[in-house]
Every structure is written in C-alpha cells, then in structure tokens.
C-alpha positions in Angstrom: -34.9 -12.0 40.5 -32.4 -14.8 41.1 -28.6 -15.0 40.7 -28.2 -17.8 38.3 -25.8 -15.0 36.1 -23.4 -15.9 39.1 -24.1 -19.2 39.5 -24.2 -21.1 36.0 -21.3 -22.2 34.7 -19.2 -20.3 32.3 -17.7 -22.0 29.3 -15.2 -19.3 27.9 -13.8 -16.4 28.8 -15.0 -12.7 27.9 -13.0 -10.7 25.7 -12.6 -8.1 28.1 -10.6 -10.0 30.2 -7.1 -12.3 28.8 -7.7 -16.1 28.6 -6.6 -17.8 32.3 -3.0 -19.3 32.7 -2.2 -17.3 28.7 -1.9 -14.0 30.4 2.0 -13.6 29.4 0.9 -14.5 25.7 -1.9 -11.6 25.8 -1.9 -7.4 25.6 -4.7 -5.3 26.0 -5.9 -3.4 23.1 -6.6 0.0 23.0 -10.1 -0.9 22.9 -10.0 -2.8 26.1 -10.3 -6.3 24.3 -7.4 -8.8 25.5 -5.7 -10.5 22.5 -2.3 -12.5 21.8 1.0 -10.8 21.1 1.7 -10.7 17.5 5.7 -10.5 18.0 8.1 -8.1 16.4 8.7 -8.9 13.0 4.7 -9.9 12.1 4.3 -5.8 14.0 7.6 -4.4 11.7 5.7 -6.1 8.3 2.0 -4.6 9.4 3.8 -1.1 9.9 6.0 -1.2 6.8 2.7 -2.7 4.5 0.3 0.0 6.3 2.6 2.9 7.3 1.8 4.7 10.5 1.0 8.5 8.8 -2.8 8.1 9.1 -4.8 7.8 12.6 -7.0 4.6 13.0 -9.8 4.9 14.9 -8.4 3.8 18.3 -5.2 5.6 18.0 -3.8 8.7 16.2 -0.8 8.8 13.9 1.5 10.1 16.6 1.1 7.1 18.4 1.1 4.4 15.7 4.8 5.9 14.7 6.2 6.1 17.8 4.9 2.7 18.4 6.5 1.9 14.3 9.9 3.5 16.1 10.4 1.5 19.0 9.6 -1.5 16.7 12.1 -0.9 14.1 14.8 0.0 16.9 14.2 -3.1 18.9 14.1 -5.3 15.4 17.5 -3.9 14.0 19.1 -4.5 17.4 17.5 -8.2 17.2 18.5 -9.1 13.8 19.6 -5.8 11.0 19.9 -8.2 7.7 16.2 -9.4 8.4 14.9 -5.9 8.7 16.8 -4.8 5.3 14.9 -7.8 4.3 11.7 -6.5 5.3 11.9 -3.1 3.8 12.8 -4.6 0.6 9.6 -6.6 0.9 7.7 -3.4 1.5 9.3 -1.3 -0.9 9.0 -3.3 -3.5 5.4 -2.5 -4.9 3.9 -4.6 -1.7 3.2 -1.4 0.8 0.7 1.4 0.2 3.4 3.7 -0.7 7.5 3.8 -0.1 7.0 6.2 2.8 7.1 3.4 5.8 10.5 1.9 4.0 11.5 5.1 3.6 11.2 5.8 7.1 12.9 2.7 8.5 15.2 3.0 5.8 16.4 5.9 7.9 15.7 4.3 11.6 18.1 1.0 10.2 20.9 3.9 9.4 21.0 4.8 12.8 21.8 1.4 14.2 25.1 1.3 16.0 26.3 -1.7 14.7 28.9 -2.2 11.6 26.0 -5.1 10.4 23.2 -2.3 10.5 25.0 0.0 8.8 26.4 -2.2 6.0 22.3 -3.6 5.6 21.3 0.2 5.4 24.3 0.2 2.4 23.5 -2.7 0.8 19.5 -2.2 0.2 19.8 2.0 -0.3 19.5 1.9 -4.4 16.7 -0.6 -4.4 14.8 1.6 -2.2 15.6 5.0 -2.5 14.6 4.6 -6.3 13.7 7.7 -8.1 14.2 11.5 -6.9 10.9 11.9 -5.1 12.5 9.0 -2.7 15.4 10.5 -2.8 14.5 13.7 -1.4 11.9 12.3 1.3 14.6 10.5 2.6 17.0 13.3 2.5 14.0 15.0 4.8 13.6 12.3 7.1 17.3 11.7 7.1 17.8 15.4 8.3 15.5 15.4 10.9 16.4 12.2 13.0 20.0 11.8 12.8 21.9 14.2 10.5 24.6 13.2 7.6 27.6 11.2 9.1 29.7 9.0 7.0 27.3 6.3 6.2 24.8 9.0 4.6 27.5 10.7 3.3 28.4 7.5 1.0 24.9 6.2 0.3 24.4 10.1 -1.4 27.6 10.0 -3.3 26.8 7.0 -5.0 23.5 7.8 -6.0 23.8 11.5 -7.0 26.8 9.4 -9.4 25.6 7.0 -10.4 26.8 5.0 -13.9 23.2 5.4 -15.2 23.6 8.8 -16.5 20.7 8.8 -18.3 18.3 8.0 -15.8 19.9 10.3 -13.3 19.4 13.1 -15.8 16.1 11.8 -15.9 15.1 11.9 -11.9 17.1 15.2 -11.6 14.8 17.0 -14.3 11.6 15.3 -13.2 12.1 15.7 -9.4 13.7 18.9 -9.3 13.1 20.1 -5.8 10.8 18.2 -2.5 10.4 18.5 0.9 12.1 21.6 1.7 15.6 20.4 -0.6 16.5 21.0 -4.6 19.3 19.0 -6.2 21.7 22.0 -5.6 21.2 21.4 -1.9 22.2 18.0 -2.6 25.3 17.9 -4.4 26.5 20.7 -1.9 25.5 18.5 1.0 27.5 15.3 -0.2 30.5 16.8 -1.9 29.9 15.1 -5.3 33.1 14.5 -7.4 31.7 14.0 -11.3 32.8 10.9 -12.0 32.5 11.5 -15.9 32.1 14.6 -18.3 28.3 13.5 -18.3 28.6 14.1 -14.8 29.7 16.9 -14.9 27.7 18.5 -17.7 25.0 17.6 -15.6 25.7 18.9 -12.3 26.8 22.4 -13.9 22.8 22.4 -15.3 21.6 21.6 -11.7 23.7 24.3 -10.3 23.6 27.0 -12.6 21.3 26.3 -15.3 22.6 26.8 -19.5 22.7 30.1 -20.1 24.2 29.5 -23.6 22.2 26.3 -24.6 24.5 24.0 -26.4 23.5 23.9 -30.9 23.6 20.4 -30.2 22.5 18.0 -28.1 25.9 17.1 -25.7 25.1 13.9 -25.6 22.5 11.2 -25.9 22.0 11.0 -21.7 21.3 14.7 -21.7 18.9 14.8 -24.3 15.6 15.3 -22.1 17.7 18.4 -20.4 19.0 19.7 -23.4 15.1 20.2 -25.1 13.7 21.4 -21.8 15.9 23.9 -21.8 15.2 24.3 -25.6 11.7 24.7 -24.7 11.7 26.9 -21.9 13.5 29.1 -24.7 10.6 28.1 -27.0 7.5 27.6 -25.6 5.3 28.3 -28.5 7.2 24.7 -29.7 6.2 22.4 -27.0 4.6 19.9 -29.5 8.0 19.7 -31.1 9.8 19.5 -28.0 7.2 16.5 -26.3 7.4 14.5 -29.7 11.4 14.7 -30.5 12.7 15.1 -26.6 10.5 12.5 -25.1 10.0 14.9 -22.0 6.8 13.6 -19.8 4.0 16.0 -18.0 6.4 17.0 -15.1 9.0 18.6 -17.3 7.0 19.7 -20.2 3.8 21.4 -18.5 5.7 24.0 -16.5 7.3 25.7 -18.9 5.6 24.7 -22.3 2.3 25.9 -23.9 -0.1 23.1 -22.9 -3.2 22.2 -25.2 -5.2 18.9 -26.3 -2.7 17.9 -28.8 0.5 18.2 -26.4 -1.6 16.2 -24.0 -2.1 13.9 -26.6 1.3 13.6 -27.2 2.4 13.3 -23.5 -0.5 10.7 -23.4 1.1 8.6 -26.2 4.0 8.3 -24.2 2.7 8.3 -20.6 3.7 5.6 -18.3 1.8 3.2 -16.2 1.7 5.2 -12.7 1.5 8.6 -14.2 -1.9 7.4 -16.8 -3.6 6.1 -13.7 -2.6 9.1 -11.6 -4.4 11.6 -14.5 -7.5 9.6 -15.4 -9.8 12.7 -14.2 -7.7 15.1 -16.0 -7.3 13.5 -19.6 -11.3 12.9 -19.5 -11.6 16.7 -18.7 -9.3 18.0 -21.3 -11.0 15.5 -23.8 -8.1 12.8 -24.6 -10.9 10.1 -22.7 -13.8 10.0 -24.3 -16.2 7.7 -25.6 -14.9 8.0 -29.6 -11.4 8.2 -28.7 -11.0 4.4 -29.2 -7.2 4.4 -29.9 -6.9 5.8 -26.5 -9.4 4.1 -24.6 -7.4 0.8 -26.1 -3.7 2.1 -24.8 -5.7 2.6 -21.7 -6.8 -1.1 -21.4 -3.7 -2.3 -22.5 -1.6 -1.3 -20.1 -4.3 -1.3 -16.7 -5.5 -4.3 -17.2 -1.7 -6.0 -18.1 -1.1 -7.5 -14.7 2.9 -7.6 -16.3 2.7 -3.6 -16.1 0.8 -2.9 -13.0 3.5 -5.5 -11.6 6.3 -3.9 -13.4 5.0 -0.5 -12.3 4.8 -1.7 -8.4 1.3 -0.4 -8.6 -0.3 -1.1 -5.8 -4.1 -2.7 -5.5 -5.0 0.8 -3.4 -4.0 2.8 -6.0 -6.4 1.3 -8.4 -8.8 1.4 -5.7 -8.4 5.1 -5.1 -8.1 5.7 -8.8 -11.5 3.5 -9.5 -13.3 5.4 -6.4 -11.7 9.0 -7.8 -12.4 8.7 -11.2 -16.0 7.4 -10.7 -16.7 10.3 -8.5 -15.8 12.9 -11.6 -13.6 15.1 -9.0 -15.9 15.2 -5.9 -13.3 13.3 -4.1 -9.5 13.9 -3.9 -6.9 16.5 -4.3 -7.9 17.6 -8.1 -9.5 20.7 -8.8 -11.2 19.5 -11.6 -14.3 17.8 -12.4 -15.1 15.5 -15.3 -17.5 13.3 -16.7 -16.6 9.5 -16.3 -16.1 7.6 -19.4 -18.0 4.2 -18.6 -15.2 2.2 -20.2 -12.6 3.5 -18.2 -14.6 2.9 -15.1 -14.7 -0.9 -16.3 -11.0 -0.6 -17.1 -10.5 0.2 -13.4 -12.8 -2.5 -12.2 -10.3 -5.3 -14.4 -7.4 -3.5 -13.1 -8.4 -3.7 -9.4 -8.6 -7.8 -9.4 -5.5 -7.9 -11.8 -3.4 -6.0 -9.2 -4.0 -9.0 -6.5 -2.0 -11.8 -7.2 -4.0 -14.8 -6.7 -3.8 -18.6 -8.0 -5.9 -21.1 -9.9 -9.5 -22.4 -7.8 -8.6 -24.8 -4.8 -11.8 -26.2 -4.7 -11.8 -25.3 -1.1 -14.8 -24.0 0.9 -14.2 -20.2 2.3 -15.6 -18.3 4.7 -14.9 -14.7 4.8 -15.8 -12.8 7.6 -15.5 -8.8 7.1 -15.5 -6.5 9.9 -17.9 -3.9 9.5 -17.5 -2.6 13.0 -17.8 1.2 13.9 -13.7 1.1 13.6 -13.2 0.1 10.2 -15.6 2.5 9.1 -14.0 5.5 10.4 -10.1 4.6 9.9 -9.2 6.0 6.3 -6.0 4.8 4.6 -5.9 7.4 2.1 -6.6 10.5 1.2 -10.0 9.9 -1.1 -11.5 8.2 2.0 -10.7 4.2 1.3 -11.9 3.5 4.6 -10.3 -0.4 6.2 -13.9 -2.0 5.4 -14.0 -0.8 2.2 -10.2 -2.1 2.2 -11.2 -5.6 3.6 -14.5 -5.5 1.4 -12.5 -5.6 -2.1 -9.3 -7.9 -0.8 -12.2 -10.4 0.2 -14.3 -10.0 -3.1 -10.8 -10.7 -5.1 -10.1 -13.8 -3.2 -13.5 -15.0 -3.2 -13.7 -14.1 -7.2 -10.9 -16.9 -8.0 -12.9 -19.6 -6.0 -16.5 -20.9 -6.7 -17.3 -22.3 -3.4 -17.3 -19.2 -0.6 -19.8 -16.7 1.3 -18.9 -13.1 2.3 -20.2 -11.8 5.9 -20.0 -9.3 8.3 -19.6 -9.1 11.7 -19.4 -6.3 14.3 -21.6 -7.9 17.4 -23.8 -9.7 14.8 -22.9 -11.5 11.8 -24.9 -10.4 8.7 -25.4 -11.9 5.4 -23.9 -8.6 2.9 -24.9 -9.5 0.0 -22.2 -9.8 -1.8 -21.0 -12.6 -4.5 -18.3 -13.0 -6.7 -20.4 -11.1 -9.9 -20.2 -7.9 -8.2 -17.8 -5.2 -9.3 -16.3 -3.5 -6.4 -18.0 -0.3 -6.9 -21.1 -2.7 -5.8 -20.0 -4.2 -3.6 -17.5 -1.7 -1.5 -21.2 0.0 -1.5 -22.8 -3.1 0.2 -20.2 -3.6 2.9 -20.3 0.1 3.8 -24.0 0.8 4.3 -23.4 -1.7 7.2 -21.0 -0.1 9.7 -22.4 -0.7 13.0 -21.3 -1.7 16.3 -19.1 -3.2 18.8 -16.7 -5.6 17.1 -16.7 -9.6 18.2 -14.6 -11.8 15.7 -16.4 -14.7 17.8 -19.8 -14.2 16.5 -18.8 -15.7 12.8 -17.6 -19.3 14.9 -21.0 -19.3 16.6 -23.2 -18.6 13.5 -21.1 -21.5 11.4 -21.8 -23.5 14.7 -25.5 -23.0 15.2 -25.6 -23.5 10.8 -23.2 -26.5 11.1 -21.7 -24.5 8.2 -18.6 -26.4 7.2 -15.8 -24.3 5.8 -12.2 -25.6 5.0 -10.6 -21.9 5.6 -12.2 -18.9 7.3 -10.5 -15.9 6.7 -11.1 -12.7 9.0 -10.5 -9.3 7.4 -10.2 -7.0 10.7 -8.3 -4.6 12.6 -8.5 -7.4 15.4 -9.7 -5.2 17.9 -12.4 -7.2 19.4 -13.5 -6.7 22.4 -17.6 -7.2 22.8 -17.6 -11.1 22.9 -18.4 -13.2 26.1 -15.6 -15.8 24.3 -12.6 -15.7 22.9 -12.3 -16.2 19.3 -9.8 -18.6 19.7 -12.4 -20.5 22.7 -14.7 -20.6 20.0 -12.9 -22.3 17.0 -11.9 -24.6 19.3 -15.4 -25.4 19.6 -15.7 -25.1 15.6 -13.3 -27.8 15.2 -15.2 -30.3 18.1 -18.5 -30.3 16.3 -18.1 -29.6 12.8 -14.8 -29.3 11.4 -11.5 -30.9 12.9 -9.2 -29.5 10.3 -10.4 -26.1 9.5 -7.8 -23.5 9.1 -8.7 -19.6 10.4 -6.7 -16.5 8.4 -6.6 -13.5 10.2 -5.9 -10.5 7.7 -5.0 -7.5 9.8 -5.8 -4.1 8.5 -4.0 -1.7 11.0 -0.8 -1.7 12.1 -1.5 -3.1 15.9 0.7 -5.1 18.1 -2.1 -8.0 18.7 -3.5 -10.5 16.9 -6.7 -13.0 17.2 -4.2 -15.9 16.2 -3.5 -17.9 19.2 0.0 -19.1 18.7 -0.4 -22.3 19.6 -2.2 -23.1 17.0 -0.8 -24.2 14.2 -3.7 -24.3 11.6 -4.2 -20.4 12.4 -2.2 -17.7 10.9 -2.0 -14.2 11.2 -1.1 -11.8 7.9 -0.1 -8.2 7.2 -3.1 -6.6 4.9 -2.4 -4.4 2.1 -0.5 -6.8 0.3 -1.4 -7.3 -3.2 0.0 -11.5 -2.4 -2.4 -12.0 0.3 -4.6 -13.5 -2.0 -2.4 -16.3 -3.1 -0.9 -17.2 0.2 -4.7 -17.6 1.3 -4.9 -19.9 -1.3 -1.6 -21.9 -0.6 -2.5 -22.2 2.8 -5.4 -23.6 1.3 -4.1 -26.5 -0.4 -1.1 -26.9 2.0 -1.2 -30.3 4.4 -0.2 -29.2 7.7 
C-alpha cells in the first residue's frame, strides 16, 4: 500500500468536478458531470429542434418543458424579433415536428411588450400553417393565457383568409382536434365573412347542406360540395375521389373504401401523406412487387430531395417510416401488419440520405465519435422507438457518406471501433451502433485514443447528449492536448441530441462549436466549417 494516488501529479481535472478558475462558465448536469453553459439562444434552438414532450433519460418531460418555458420567457424579454426568428427556423421543416414552435408560438404571445406581440403577429401564418396547427395552438392557447385581443386578430385573419380554396381545404380535412371543431372556432373569434365564399363556407361549418346545391357554388368549394355529394352517395366514392379530388381524410369516413378507391386516392396522394401510409397501401395491395407504376410514383417523389424539401419532411420521419415499414406493423401506432416490399424499403433507405442536406466532398479528414452510452440508448424521440444513438448513428453515416476520408466510433467509457462505413444502409448500420449501448459516458476517451493512435483528423464531430461525466479530464483538457501533439488546427463539432442547457464546447475556443441536432442542415454546416479558414 502506498499513497502515490495522493501524491502524483494531476494533469486535468475530473469531470465530476468544474475546471478551476471556469467555475462561473460551468453547470452541473443532471448526471453529475460539470460542463460549460450553452447560453440562451443555442438552449431556445435545441428545444425548438428537439421539443421537450418526450423524457430523456436523465430527466422526464415535465422538467425539460418547464425548463423549455423559462427559456422562451427569458429569451422573448431579451430580444422578441430573434425568437420569432427562431421559431421560423424550427417550423420550417427543420424540427421533429411543429409542436415546440407551436408551443413558443404561444409562450411569445404572452410577452408584455408591444415588440413581442407584433413578432407573435408577424410570423402567425407561416407557422400556424394547416388546421391541425391551427387547432393545437388553439389548445395550447386556451390553456396558458386565454384569447385577448392579440389572439383574437391572429384567428380572424386566418379563419378569413383570401385563400378560399385552401381554407375550404384545411376546414374539410381538419374538421375537429384537441378538444375544438371549426364551429368552436368561428364562435370563439367572431368571424365577419369577408366574401360570399366566405360565407357559403362558414354556413357548411356551422350547419352542414341540408339541400346540397345541383351545382357546384363555386370552384373554392368544390372539394366540400362532392363530400357532401358523397356522404349522400357512398356507393359512388370512385366517382367522387376521381372528379372532386378529395384525399384519404375526407373520402374514407364517409365513402365505401376498396383497392381501386385507394388506388385512386394513391394517384393523387401527397408527399407527407404516401410516407405516412407505406404499411397500409402494401397491406391493401396497392405496393407490391408487380405494381411497377406505383412503386415508380413512389420513388419519384421519396427520393426527390425538391419534394421531401417542399414537403418539410423531416430526416426522422423517413427514419421512422424506414424503421416502421421494415418491421411490417410490429412497431407503431398501426393495427396492421404487412409484408415489406423490398423496393420500397430501398426507397426509404435513398430517401433517408436525401432528406439531409449536405455538400460536395471537402477532402477533409473526420472523425466521428457516437455516443453509445446507457443514455442514448434509453432516450426515445419518437413513438416507434428512434432511440438518440440510433438518431446520432444515421446523422453520422449521412455525413460520413458524402466524404471518402472518415471513421465512425463509439464511446461511452471506452472508444470502440463499430463497424460501420459509408456502404452501409442505415438499417445496418443503426443495427451496429445499437448492439453497443454500454456504460458511463466520457466524450474524453475519443481525444486520448486519437492521441495514443497519433490519428490525425481535420474535424471531429461528437454526436451526444453531452452528458459526460465518467472522465478523469475534461474533454476540453484533452483536445487541448490533441492539438499539442498531433494536430494544431483541428476543429471539434459537438452535435447535441437532447435539449440540455450544457455543452462540451468550451467557449473560448474558437475552433469548437456546439450545434442543435435534429436538423436535416447539420450536415452541410459540418462541412462548411470544414472548409472554412478560421
């Protein structure tokens, strides 16, 4: 026994304790790890990109929220126009879903300033898009603050808008959710019809046709007047899907549903709503193997990175859609089970990469290190079970797919070879990554393998919830000692998969940057950074 644990000299600092003379700069986790402050607006992106509705492994969804609150109140008192800003970044096809804008959408509303209110004004339209928006904010709306005047306007001028077609459209698709109906709606915001349009359109929401018009009114209430026609004709529903253009929503609750209306509602089916009903089309036989005409429209609009953009289809969805559809109804909501058309599964796999945005090859060297801690494993982001790894596993593979010179590890308190190169699919390799969950989690331990390797990377991006806690250094101690002995200039990426108020970025560092995961960019700013002379 002797005490040379006490007496030898330490060269860094444990993780479990904040860096000497940086304390201000540093918050405890909830693990117990002591990392830097990310700030306000880097925390307000992570929560709007991530939403706050699912628990993570160190904390549950109550929390995260309340902690999502406090950020969005302090940030609209800061600055209001930057967090309109923010939510338009969010909303617009770059968060999981439009839930977390929704929800701030709401939180900006209730700033007391004329400048928060006139932001919440300004951005309303572009975010509260289509009816299902429409009536979640109406929810969250009633249950934080009520409908003063500000409200009161932002509902008027969408429930009357010029668009009357595409009001008539969100009315008839969306016709009632969360707890409200159109009805409710107009009632609740006094809506003057601003045309006869208008107003033949709010007499439908309200009462219904009980005389159906001979004709159709007009050419903006076509799609109402043939789903009234059906529901007065059900045995015609081919007739009414063909001539009235009426999608699944409007058609299927009232019509007379077989293969050939499915067909027809499949001819016609847009981008969200085709990748949504994958599993059902291959059940009711639409997908199959010698349905080539279809299995083409398939292809051509998945794996059109125009459309998936257009669309605001997010790289999850694809994800969850590849991970559902391969299952053949063992995972998710549907009731149904199917056999998987291999095409389609391909299809998916296309669609996955096209849905990143990424650039041409740098030529750069990469170094990815994926967590595969016990936490990455057990947080889910979805409701097929997407867990962060598996998250981190496919936003790395994308990245490393559009360069030639990379490697793909993981680390929780080791850092493992997985396997994985840029000629997997992610079906393989979301399979690699998670048959390795284990562990504490120490970002440090990639810095001393490339050390100990001499491996010399130009960027090394982290894919993490940044909760590490097991090192006896500080990631940040040991880059530092990355750039003495092998590489002066590299740059470090820290992609952060859970919406945390801490980062492994020390912010005094300017070749180290810290970004919000889940956005389908993150790829090409990787790459930027890449080729960018600091």
């Amino acid at each position: 026994m002797n005490y040379k644990f006490f007496t030898h000299k330490k060269t860094g600092t444990p993780q479990s304790q904040p860096i000497p003379g940086r304390e201000k700069e540093m918050l405890q986790g909830r693990s117990g790890g002591w990392m830097f402050d990310t700030g306000l607006w880097n925390m307000l992106r992570r929560c709007l990109l991530m939403g706050t509705a699912q628990s993570t492994y160190y904390a549950d969804k109550q929390e995260l929220t309340e902690d999502f609150v406090k950020v969005v109140q302090k940030a609209v008192e800061t600055d209001p126009h930057r967090v309109a800003s923010e939510i338009l970044y969010a909303s617009d096809g770059r968060a999981i879903n439009n839930s977390a804008p929704l929800f701030a959408l709401v939180l900006l509303s209730m700033g007391k300033t004329s400048k928060a209110k006139k932001a919440f004004a300004e951005i309303f339209p572009q975010v509260v898009r289509t009816g299902s928006h429409f009536y979640e904010w109406l929810s969250y709306t009633k249950s934080m603050r009520g409908f003063g005047k500000v409200i009161q306007e932002a509902g008027k001028q969408w429930l009357s808008r010029e668009d009357v077609k595409g009001l008539a459209y969100q009315l008839l698709k969306y016709q009632q959710r969360q707890g409200f109906s159109h009805r409710d709606a107009l009632r609740l915001f006094h809506v003057n019809p601003p045309t006869e349009d208008h107003n033949q359109l709010f007499k439908w929401v309200v009462k219904g046709w009980e005389d159906l018009p001979e004709a159709i009114p007009s050419p903006a209430l076509a799609q109402i007047w043939w789903y009234e026609w059906l529901k007065r004709h059900p045995e015609k529903t081919h007739q009414a899907i063909a001539q009235g253009h009426l999608t699944h929503e409007m058609a299927a609750p009232v019509g007379k549903m077989d293969k050939s209306a499915w067909q027809l509602l499949f001819n016609e089916m847009p981008i969200g709503a085709m990748l949504r009903n994958l599993g059902s089309l291959t059940e009711i036989g639409i997908l199959r193997n010698d349905q080539r005409a279809n299995l083409d429209r398939i292809e051509s609009i998945l794996n059109n990175s125009d459309r998936l953009r257009k669309g605001r289809i997010h790289p999850i969805d694809v994800l969850k859609a590849l991970k559902t559809y391969q299952s053949g109804g063992k995972i998710g909501r549907s009731q149904k089970t199917w056999t998987p058309v291999g095409r389609i599964v391909d299809i998916l796999e296309k669609a996955v990469e096209l849905s990143f945005d990424v650039a041409e090859p740098t030529g750069k060297v990469f170094m990815h290190a994926v967590d595969i801690s016990g936490s990455m494993s057990c947080s889910t982001v979805s409701s097929v079970g997407l867990t962060c790894c598996e998250i981190a596993t496919a936003m790395a593979l994308v990245t490393a797919k559009a360069e030639k010179n990379y490697m793909i590890r993981g680390f929780s308190t080791k850092f493992i070879d997985l396997e994985i190169t840029r000629r997997d699919s992610f079906r393989s390799a979301l399979g690699k990554a998670s048959n390795q969950n284990f562990g504490g989690t120490d970002a440090s331990v990639a810095y001393r393998w490339m050390i100990k390797n001499r491996f010399k990377a130009d960027v090394i991006c982290f894919w993490t919830d940044s909760e590490s806690w097991a090192g006896s250094n500080h990631p940040s101690e040991l880059l530092a000692q990355y750039r003495q002995k092998i590489n002066p200039n590299v740059k470090a990426v820290y992609v952060t998969l859970a919406p945390y108020r801490i980062t492994l970025v020390d912010p005094k560092d300017p070749l180290s940057w810290d970004l919000g995961g889940f956005d389908p960019g993150t790829p090409r700013l990787i790459q930027m950074l890449a080729n960018e002379d600091i």
